[in-house]
C-alpha positions as CSV (number, residue, x, y, z in Angstrom):
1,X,-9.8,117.1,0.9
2,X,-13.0,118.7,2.5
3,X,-12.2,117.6,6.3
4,X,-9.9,119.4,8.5
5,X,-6.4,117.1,9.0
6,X,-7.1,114.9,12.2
7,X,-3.5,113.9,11.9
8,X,-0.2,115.4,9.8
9,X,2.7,113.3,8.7
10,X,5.7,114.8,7.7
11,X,7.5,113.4,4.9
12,X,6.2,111.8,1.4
13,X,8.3,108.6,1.3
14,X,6.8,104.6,1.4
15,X,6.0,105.0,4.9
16,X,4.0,108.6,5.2
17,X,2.3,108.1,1.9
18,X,1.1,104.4,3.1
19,X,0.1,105.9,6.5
20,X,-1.7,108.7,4.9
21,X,-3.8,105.2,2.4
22,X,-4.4,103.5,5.9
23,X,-5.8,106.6,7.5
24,X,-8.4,107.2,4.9
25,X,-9.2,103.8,4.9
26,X,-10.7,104.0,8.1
27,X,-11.9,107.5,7.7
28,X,-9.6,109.3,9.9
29,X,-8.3,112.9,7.7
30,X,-4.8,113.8,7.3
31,X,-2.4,115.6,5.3
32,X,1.0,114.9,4.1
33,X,4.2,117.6,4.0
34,X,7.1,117.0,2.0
35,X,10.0,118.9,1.9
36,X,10.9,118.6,-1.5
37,X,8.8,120.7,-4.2
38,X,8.8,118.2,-7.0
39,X,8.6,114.3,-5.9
40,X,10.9,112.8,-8.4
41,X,10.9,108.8,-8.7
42,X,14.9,108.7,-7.8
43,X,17.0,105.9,-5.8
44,X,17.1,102.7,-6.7
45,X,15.8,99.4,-6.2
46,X,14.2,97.6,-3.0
47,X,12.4,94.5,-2.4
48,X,9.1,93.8,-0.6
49,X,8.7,90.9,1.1
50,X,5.8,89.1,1.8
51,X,4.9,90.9,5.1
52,X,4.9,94.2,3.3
53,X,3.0,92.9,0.6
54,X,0.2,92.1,2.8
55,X,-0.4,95.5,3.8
56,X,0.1,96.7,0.3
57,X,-2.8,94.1,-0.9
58,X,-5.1,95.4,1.8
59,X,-4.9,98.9,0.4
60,X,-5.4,97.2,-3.4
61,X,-2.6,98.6,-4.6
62,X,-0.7,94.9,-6.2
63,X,-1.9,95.2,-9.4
64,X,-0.1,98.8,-9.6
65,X,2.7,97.0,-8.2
66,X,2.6,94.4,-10.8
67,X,2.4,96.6,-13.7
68,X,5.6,98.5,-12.7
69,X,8.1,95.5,-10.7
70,X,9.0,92.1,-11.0
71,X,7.5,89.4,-8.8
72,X,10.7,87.8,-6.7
73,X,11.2,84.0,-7.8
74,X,14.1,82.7,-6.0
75,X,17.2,84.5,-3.4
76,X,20.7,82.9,-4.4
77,X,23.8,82.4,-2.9
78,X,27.4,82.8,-4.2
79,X,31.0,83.0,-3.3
80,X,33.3,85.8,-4.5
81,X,34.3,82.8,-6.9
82,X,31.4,82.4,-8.5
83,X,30.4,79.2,-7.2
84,X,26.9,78.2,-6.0
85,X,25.9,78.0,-2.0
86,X,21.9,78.2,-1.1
87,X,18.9,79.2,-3.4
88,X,15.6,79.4,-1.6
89,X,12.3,79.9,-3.3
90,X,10.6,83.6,-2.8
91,X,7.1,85.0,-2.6
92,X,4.5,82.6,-3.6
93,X,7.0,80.4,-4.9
94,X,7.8,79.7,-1.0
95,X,4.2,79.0,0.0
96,X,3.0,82.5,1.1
97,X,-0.2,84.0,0.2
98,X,1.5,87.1,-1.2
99,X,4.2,87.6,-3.4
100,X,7.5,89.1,-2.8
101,X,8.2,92.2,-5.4
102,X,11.9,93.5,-6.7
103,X,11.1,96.5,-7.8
104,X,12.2,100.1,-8.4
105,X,11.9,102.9,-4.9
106,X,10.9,105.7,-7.1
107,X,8.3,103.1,-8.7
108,X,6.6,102.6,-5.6
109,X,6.9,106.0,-4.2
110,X,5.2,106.9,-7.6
111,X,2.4,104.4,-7.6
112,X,1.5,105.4,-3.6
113,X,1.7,109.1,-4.3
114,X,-0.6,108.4,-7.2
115,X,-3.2,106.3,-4.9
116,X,-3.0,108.9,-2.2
117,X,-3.6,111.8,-4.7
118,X,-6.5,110.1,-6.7
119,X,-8.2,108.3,-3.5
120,X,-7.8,111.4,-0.4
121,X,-7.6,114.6,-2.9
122,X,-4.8,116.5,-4.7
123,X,-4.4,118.3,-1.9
124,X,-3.7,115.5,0.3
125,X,0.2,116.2,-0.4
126,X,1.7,119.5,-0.1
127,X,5.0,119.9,-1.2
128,X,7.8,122.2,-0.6
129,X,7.2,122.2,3.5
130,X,10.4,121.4,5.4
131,X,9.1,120.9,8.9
132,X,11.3,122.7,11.2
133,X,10.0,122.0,14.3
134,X,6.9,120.8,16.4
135,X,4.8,122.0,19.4
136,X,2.5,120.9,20.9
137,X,-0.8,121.3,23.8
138,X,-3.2,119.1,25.9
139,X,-5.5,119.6,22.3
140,X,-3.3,118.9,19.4
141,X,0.1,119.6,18.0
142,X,1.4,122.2,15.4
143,X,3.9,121.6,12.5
144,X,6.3,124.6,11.8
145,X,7.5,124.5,7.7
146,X,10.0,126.7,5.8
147,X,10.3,127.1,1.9
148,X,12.7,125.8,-0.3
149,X,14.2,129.4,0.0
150,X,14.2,128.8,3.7
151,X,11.4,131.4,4.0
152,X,8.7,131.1,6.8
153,X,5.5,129.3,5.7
154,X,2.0,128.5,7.4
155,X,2.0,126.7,10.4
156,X,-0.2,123.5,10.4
157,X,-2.3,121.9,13.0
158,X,-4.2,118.7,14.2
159,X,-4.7,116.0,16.8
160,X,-1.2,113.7,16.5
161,X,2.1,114.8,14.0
162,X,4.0,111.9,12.6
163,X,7.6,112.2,11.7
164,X,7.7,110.2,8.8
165,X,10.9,112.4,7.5
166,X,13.9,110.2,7.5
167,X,17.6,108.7,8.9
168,X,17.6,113.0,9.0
169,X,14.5,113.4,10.7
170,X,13.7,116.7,12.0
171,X,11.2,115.9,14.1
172,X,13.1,112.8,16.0
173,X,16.4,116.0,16.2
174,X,13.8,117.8,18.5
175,X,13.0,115.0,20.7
176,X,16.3,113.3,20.9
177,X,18.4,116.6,20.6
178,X,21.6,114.6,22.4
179,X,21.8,111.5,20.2
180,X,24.2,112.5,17.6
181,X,24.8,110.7,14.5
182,X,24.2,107.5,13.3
183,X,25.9,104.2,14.2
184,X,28.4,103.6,10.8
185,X,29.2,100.1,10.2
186,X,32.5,100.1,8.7
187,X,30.7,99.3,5.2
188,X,30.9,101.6,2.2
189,X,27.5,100.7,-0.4
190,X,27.2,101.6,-4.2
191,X,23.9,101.3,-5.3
192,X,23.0,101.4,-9.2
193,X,20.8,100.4,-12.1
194,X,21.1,99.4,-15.8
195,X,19.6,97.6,-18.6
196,X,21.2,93.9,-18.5
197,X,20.3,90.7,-20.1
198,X,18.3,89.0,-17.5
199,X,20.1,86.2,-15.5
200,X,19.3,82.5,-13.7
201,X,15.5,82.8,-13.3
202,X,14.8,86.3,-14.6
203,X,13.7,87.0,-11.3
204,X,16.4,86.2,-8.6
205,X,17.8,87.7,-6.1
206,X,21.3,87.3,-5.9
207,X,23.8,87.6,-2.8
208,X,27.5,86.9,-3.7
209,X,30.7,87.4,-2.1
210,X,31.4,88.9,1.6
211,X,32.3,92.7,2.7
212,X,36.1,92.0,3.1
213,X,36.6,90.7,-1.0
214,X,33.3,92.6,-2.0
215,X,29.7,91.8,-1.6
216,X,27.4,92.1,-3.9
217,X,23.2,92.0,-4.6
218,X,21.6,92.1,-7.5
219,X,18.5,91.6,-9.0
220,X,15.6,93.1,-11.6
221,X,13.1,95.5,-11.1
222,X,11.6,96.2,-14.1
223,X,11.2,93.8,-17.3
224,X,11.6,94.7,-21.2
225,X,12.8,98.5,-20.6
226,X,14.5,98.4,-24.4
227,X,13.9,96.9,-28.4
228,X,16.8,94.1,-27.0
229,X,14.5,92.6,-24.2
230,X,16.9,94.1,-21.5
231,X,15.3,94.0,-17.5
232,X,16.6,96.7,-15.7
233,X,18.7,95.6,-13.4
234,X,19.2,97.0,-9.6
235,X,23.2,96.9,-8.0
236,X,24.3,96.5,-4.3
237,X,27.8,96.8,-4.0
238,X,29.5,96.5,-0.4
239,X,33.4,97.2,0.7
240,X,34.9,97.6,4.0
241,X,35.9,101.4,4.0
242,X,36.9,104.0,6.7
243,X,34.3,106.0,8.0
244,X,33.6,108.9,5.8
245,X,34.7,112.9,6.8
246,X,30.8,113.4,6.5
247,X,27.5,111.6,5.8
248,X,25.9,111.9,2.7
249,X,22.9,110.1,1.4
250,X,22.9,111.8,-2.4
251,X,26.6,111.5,-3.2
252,X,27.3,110.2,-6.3
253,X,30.4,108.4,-7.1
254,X,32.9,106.7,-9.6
255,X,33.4,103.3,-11.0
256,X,36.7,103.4,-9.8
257,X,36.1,104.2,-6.2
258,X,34.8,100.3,-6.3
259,X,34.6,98.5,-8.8
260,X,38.4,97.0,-8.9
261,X,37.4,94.8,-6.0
262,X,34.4,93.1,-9.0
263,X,36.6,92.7,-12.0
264,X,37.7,89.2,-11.7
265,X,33.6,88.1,-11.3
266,X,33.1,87.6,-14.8
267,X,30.6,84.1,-14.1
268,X,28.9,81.9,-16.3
269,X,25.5,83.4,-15.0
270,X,26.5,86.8,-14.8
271,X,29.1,89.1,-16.1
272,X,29.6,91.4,-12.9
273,X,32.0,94.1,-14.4
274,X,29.9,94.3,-17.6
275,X,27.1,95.1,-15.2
276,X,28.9,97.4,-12.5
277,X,30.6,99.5,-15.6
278,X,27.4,100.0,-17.8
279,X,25.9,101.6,-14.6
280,X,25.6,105.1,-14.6
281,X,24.5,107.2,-12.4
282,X,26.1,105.3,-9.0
283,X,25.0,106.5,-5.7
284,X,27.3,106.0,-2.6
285,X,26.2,105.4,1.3
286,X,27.6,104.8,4.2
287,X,26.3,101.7,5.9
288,X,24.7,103.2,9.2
289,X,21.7,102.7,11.5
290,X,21.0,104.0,15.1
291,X,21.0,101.8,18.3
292,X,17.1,100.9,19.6
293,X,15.7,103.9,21.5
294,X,13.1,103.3,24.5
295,X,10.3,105.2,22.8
296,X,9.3,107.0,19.6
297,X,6.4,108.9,21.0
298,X,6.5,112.2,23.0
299,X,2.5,112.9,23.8
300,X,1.0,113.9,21.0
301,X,3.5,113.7,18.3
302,X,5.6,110.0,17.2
303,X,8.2,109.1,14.6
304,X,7.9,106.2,11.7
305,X,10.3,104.2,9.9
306,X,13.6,105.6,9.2
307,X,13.2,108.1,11.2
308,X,12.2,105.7,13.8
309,X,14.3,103.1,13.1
310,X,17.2,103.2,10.9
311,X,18.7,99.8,9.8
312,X,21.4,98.6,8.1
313,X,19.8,97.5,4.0
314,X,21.2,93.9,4.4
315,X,17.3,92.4,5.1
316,X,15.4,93.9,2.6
317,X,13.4,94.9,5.1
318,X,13.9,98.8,5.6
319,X,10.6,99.9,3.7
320,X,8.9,97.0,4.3
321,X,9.4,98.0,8.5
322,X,7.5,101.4,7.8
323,X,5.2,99.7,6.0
324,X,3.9,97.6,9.2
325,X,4.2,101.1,11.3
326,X,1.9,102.7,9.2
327,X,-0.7,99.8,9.2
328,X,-0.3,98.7,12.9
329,X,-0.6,102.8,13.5
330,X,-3.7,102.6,11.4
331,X,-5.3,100.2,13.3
332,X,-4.5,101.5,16.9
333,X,-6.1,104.9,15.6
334,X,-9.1,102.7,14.5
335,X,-9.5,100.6,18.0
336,X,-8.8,103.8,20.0
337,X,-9.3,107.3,17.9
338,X,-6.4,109.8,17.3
339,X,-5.4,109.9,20.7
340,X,-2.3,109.7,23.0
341,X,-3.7,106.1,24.5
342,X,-3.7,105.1,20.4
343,X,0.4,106.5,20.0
344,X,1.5,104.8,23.2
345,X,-0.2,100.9,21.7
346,X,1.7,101.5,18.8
347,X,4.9,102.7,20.3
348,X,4.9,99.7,22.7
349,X,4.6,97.4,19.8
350,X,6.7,98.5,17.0
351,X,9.5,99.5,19.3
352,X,10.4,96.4,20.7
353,X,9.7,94.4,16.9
354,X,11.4,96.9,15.0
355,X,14.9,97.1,18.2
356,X,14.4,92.9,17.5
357,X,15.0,93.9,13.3
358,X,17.9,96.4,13.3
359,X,19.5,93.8,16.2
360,X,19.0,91.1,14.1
361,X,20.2,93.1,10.7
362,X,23.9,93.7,12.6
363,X,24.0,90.1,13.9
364,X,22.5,87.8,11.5
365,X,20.6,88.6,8.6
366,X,20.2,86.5,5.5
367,X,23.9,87.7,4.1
368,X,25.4,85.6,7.2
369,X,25.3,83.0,5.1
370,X,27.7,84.6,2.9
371,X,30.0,85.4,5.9
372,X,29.4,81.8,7.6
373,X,30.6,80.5,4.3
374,X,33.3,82.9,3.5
375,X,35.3,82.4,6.8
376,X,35.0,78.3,6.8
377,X,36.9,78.9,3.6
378,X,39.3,81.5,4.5
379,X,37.8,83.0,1.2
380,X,39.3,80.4,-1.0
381,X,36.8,77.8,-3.3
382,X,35.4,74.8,-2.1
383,X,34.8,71.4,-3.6
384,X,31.3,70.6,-2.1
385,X,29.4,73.3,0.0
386,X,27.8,70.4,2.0
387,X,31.8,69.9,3.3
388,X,30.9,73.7,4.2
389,X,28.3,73.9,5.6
390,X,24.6,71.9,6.0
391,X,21.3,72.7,4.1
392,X,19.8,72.5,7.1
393,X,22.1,75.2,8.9
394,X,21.5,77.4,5.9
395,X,18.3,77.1,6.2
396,X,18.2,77.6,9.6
397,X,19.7,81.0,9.4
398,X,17.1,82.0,6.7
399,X,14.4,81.1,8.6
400,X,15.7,82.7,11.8
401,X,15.8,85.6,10.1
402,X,12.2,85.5,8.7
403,X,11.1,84.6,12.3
404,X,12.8,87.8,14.0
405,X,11.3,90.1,11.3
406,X,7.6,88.8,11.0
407,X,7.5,87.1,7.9
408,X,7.5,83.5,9.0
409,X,4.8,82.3,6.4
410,X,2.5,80.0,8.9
411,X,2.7,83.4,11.5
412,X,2.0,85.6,8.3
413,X,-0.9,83.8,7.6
414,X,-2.1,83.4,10.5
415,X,-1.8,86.8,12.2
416,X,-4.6,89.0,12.3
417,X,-5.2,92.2,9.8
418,X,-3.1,95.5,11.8
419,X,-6.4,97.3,10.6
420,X,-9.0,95.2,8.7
């Protein structure tokens, strides 16, 4: 990277490394700073809707995403009993222009890092640079880094900082020192992946059960990992709990801490404690987010994503959220250079659509259907879910949900390009 940084984003995940693609797509410099010293492809698996895959395609990156996910063919709906509610058709499938892709966190941290490195310079990404702390003047703004030893490092500078760091953020602790900690739901989540026989499609996203008996997602995100023809298959398991002593977003757990609440889900189309026991490791979470806050932006420096907007996982729709920051931040930069008039069109924006997402992922996202279903019952089968409830309702709180979060697919195609 010959040119100075115009802009610094701190933090390597989806979001900083897509901002970092969208900024030297329209010529603008910037360096990324990521706290960790060695980007490892850990978590697990995430979906990307349509929306997200827009933005993706405009950076020609779905190819790379093909050779390393799973396109999404259908989202399904069970009952803690196994029995069949709702299946809507995903991605193209559905009509949209883009496809929706199930597919692996690290994988697509992986395939962005690898774009940024190969399109913007290898030194486009420095690593082992915790930000500590921001300042900033009527010219620019500095970053302030520590080591992994916790030892003073070089200071960086440049026109706008973006806090691209995290539920944890740093930079968002500086500016919104009296906020406290995130919002916990009640809900306790263990995530996990293994090689599984694929099931239904081979491509399906499956949503069973309800928090008080168990919820649970799964789906593949990548295909023939072994000799036996085995998809790797990504785990969401949800349980009401009491709120944890302390958050922690790296704890790993025991199939025992859970899994008792699963063990009577052995389906024709899916053997869930076959699954849930072969996993290994599991990764706990607590459920949380953090209520709407006015603005992101304070001058010269602004916050994206999680660190902007934490939201409870129940949309699919966390990463796909700081995907539309970056690009709608990449065009306002493009319209009205790195300035301060450029930070306060995108604050103004994403704010209120992003308050309108988390909103609508505590109230009624797609896994209402689940609940809607699972309190007409009182949790016991049924004999016909149209005695339940309507395809029309179901739909209806599908679509609601698509409309609130900007993947309607006559809006989606319709809209114009955040930067193009």
């Amino acid at each position: 990277m010959n040119k100075e940084a115009e802009v610094i984003i701190i933090g390597a995940g989806t979001g900083g490394l897509v901002l970092a693609l969208s900024l030297h797509q329209i010529g603008v410099a910037c360096r990324v700073y990521e706290a960790v010293s060695d980007i490892q492809a850990i978590g697990a698996g995430i979906n990307l809707l349509p929306h997200a895959v827009r933005e993706l395609d405009e950076l020609d990156l779905v190819p790379e995403l093909d050779r390393v996910g799973i396109r999404t063919k259908d989202a399904s709906y069970y009952n803690h009993h196994g029995q069949f509610i709702y299946r809507e058709l995903a991605g193209e499938g559905a009509g949209y222009d883009w496809p929706q892709f199930s597919i692996h966190r690290g994988d697509v941290q992986q395939v962005l890092l690898k774009a940024v490195r190969d399109r913007l310079g290898q030194d486009a990404v420095v690593t082992g640079h915790r930000c500590v702390g921001v300042e900033q003047d009527g010219d620019g703004a500095t970053a302030y880094f520590t080591g992994p030893q916790g030892q003073d490092l070089p200071s960086a500078r440049a026109g706008v900082v973006v806090g691209c760091d995290g539920i944890k953020s740093a930079v968002r602790r500086q500016f919104l020192p009296d906020e406290g900690e995130p919002v916990y739901s009640g809900i306790t989540i263990w995530r996990g992946v293994t090689p599984f026989k694929p099931f239904l499609s081979g491509a399906d996203t499956i949503r069973a059960g309800w928090m008080s008996v168990g919820k649970l997602m799964v789906y593949p995100i990548r295909e023939q990992v072994d000799a036996d023809g085995n998809q790797l298959l990504n785990f969401v398991a949800s349980l009401e709990r009491p709120k944890p002593e302390r958050y922690d977003w790296n704890r790993f757990a025991r199939h025992e801490d859970f899994v008792d609440a699963y063990m009577g889900w052995t389906f024709d189309w899916l053997d869930v404690p076959a699954l849930l026991l072969k996993a290994e490791p599991i990764l706990m979470f607590p459920m949380v987010d953090r209520d709407p806050v006015p603005t992101w932006t304070f001058g010269r420096v602004t916050l994206l994503g999680d660190a902007a907007h934490p939201m409870y996982p129940r949309g699919s729709n966390g990463a796909g959220q700081a995907i539309l920051d970056a690009r709608y931040m990449a065009g306002c930069f493009k319209r009205k250079g790195v300035t301060t008039e450029a930070l306060r069109e995108y604050d103004e924006v994403r704010v209120a659509a992003t308050a309108k997402v988390v909103r609508m992922n505590r109230a009624a996202p797609p896994d209402t259907i689940l609940r809607v279903v699972y309190e007409r019952t009182q949790g016991k089968p049924f004999n016909k879910i149209d005695d339940v409830i309507s395809q029309a309702e179901l739909r209806e709180i599908s679509e609601q949900y698509k409309r609130a979060a900007g993947f309607d697919i006559e809006y989606l195609r319709t809209r114009p390009s955040y930067v193009l």
